[in-house]
C-alpha positions in Angstrom: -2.8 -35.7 7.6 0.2 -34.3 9.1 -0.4 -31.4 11.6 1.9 -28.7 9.7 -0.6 -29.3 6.6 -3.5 -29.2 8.8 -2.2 -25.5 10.2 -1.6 -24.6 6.9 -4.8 -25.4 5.6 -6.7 -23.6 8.5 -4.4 -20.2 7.8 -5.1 -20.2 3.7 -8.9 -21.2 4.6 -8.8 -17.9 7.4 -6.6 -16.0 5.0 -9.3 -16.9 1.5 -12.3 -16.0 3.8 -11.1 -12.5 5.1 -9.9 -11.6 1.8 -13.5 -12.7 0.2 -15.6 -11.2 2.4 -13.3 -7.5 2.4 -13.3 -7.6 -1.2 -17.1 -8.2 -2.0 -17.9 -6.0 0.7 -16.3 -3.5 -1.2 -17.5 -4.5 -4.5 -20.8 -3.8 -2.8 -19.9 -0.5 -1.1 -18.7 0.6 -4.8 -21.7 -0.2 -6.9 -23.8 1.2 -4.0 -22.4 4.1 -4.3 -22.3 4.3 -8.2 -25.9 3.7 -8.0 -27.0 5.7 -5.7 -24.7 8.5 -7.1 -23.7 9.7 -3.5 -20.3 11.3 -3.4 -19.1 9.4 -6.5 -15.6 9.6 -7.5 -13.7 8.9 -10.6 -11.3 6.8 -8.9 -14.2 4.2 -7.8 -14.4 2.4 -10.7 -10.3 1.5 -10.9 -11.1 0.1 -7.3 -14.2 -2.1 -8.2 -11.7 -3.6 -11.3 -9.3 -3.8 -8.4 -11.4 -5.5 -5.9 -12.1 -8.3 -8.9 -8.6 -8.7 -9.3 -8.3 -9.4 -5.9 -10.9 -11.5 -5.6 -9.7 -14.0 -8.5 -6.1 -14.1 -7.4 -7.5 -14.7 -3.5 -9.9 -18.0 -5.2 -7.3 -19.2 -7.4 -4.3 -19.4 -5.4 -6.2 -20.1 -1.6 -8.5 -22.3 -2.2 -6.5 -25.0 -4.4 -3.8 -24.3 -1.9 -6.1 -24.9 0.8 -7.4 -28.1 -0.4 -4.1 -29.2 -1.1 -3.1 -28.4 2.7 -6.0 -30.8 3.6 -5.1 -33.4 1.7 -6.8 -33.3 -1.5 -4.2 -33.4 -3.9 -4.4 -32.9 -7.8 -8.3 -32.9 -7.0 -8.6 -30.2 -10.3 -8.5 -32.1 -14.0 -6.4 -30.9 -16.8 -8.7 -28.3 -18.0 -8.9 -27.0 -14.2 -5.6 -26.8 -13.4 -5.1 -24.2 -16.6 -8.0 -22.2 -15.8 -7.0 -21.9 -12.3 -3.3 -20.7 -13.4 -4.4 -18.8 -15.8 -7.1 -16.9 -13.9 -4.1 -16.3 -11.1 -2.3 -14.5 -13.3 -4.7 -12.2 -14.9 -6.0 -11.1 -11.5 -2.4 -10.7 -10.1 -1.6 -8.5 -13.2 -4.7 -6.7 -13.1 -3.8 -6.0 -9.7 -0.9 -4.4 -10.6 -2.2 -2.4 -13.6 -4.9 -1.0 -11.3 -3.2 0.2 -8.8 -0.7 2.0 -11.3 -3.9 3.4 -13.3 -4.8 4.3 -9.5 -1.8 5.9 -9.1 -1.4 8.1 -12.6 -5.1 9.3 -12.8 -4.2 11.1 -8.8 -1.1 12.2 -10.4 -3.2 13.7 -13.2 -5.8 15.2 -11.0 -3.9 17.2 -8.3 -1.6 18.4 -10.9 -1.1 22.7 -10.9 -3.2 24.0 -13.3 -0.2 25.9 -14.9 1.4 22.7 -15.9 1.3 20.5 -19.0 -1.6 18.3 -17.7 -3.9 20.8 -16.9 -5.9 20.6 -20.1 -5.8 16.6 -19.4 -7.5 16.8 -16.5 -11.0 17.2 -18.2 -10.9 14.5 -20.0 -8.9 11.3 -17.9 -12.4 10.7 -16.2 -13.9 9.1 -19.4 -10.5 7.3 -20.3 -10.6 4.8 -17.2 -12.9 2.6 -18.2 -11.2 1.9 -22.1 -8.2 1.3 -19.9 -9.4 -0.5 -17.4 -10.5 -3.1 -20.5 -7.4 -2.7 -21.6 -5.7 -3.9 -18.7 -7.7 -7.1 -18.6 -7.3 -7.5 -22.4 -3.6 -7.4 -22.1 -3.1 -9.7 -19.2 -5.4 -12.2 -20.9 -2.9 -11.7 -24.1 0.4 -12.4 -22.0 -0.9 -15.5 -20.4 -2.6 -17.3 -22.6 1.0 -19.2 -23.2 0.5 -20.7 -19.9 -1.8 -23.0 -19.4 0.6 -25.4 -22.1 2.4 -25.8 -19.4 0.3 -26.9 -17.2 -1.1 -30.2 -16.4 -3.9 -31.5 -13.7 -2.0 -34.9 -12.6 1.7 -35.4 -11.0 3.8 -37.5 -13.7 6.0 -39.6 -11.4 8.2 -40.4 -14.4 8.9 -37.4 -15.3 9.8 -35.4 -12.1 13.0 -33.8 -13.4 10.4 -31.9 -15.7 7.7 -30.6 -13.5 7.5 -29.2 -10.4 4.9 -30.0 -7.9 2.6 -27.5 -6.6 0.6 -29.7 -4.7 -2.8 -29.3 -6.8 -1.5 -29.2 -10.2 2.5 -29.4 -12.1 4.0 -27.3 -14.2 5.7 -28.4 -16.9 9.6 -26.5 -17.6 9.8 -25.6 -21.4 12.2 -23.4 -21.6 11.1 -21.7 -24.8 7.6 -20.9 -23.4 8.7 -20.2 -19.9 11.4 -17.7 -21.1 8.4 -15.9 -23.8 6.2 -15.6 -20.5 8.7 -14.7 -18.0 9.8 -12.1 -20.7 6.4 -10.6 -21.5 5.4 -10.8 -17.8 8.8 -9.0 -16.6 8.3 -6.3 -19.3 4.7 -5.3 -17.9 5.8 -5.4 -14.3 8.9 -3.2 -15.0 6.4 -0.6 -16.4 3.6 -0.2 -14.5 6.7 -0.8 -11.4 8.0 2.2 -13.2 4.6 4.6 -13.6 3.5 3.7 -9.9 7.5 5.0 -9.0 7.4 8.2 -11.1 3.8 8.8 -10.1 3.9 8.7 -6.6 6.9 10.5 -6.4 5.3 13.3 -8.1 2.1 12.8 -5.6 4.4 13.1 -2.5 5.9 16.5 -4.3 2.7 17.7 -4.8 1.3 17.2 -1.3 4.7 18.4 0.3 4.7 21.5 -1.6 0.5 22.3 -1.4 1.3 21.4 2.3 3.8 24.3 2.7 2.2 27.0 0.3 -1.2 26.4 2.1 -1.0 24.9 5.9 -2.4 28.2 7.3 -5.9 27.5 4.9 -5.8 23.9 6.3 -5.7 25.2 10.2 -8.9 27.8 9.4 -10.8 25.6 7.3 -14.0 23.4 8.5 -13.6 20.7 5.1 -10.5 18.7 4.9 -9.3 19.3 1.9 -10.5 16.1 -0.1 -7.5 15.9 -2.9 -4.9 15.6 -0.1 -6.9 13.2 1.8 -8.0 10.6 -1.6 -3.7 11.1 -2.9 -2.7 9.5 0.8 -4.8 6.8 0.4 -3.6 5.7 -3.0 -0.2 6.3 -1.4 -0.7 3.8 1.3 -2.6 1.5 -1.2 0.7 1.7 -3.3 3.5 1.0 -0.8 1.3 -1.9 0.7 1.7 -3.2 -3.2 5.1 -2.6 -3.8 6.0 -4.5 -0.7 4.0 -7.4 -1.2 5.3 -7.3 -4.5 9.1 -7.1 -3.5 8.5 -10.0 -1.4 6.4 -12.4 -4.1 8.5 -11.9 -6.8 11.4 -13.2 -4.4 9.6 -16.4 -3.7 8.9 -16.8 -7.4 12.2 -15.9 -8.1 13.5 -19.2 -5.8 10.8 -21.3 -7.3 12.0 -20.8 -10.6 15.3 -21.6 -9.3 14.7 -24.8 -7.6 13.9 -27.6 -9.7 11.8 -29.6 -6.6 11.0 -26.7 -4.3 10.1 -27.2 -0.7 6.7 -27.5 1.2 7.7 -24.3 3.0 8.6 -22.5 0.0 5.7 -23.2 -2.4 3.2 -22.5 0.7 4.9 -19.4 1.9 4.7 -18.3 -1.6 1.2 -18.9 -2.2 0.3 -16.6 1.3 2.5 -14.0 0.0 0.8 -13.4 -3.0 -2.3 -13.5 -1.5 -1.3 -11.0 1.0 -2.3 -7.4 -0.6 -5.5 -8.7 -2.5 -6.6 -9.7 1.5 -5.2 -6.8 2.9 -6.0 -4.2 0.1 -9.7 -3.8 0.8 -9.4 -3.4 4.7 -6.9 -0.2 3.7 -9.2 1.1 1.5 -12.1 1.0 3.9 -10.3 2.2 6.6 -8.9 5.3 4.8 -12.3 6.0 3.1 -14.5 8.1 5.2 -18.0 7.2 3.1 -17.8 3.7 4.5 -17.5 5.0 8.5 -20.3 7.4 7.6 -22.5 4.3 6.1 -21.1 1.9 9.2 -22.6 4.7 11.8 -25.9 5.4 9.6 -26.6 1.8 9.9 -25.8 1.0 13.2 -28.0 4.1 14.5 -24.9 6.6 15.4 -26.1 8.9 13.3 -29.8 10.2 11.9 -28.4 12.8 9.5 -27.2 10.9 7.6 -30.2 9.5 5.1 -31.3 13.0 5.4 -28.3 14.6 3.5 -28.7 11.6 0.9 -32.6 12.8 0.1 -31.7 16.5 0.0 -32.0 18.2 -3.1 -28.6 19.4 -2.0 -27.3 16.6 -1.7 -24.0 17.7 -3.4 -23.4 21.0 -1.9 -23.4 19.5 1.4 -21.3 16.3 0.7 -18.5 18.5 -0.6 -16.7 18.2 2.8 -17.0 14.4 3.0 -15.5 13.6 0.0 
């Protein structure tokens, strides 16, 4: 085993078990939380989709990867390889439908009440989860055309038709390739689209409440939660859109390059994995309910299971939210 594979099998094994362990600690933190009914939001349940999204794409494109780094090559049969590729690519679009349901529910909710949406905002809450389904039932429609061409074993005589990924090959036909690429660029260009207009309109929103109200923000005990939750999802969406920027780059070249290169198919495969590791660690990080947990649990703090058994319980979690 050559020494660049064996560093690059140590950074996608580091790389699978960060993003594993962030993402089902979140999971966890999430259904906690929904069943415990302590300062539940509507937005949770878009991030426990999202955090299964990520942890599909981070199994299906580091660990194959990784055992291909150390040396076990097209170690996946036929059926494996297309249930590996195909599972990739649910998660990845998943990903990106979540994040842009993410992004349009905030838009909805911190809207003026004087505009069009303020009747909508009564009722999005019980339309995330139908769209949530139908996000996964959508994905799973655009890519069931692509496990054809996939195959588990590397076809030495035909190498001017596949491409080697180092676990499995991909067969080029043209005709399916450009249906998929087509379906697949459509969907990207619109949730690409939504997350643009919608976080535009967040960042108008919060400039604007920002200017008309900074005086209440300088008096007041409680943060104001709205403000706080629509930053989050703002960070969550540039982190996306960069990740995305540069994936769909490296795709771009392998699509162009009939035999692309070690460097290229790895750096690839790190890139897209990028933002379903690094997701979950932004989330925690800008979501006070888990430093609150992290503090009740390592004995910082005693008031904490007390204001989870009060009876008012929800009055006095208003200001953590």
């Amino acid at each position: 085993m050559a020494s660049r594979d064996l560093a690059m099998g140590m950074i996608f094994l580091s790389q699978t078990t960060v993003g594993l362990v962030g993402n089902l600690f979140l999971l966890y933190h999430y259904s906690f939380v929904y069943f415990t009914r302590c300062t539940l939001r509507p937005t949770d349940l878009i991030l426990k989709h999202l955090t299964v999204a990520n942890s599909l794409v981070v199994l299906s494109k580091g660990i194959p990867q990784m055992m291909a780094a150390f040396g076990l090559r097209y170690f996946l049969s036929d059926a494996g390889c297309k249930l590996v590729f195909c599972v990739h690519r649910v998660g990845r679009g998943v990903c990106m439908g979540s994040t842009c349901l993410l992004s349009i529910f905030q838009a909805v909710t911190i809207s003026p009440t004087n505009s069009a949406w303020a009747q909508l905002k009564l009722h999005t809450p019980k339309y995330i989860f139908p769209f949530n389904i139908l996000c996964w039932v959508l994905n799973m429609l655009v890519n069931v055309i692509l496990p054809v061409n996939v195959t588990g074993q590397w076809n030495s005589k035909n190498t001017t038709k596949n491409k080697d990924l180092g676990y499995c090959s991909v067969r080029v036909n043209t005709v399916v390739l450009l249906t998929h690429t087509t379906l697949s660029a459509c969907y990207d260009v619109l949730c690409l689209g939504l997350m643009t207009w919608s976080s535009g309109f967040l960042v108008f929103i919060l400039y604007r409440h920002r200017q008309q109200v900074q005086y209440i923000h300088r008096t007041s005990l409680c943060p104001n939660p709205e403000s706080r939750v629509t930053q989050s999802i703002l960070v969550l969406v540039s982190t996306f859109v960069s990740f995305y920027a540069l994936s769909s780059s490296c795709l771009l070249l392998l699509a162009l390059f009939p035999h692309p290169s070690w460097w290229l198919v790895n750096t690839s495969t790190l890139i897209t994995a990028c933002f379903p590791t690094v997701s979950p660690f932004v989330l925690m990080h800008r979501d006070p309910r888990i430093t609150r947990l992290g503090s009740a649990c390592c004995g910082r703090s005693t008031q904490f299971p007390k204001l989870v058994r009060s009876s008012n319980r929800h009055a006095l979690t208003r200001c953590f939210l």
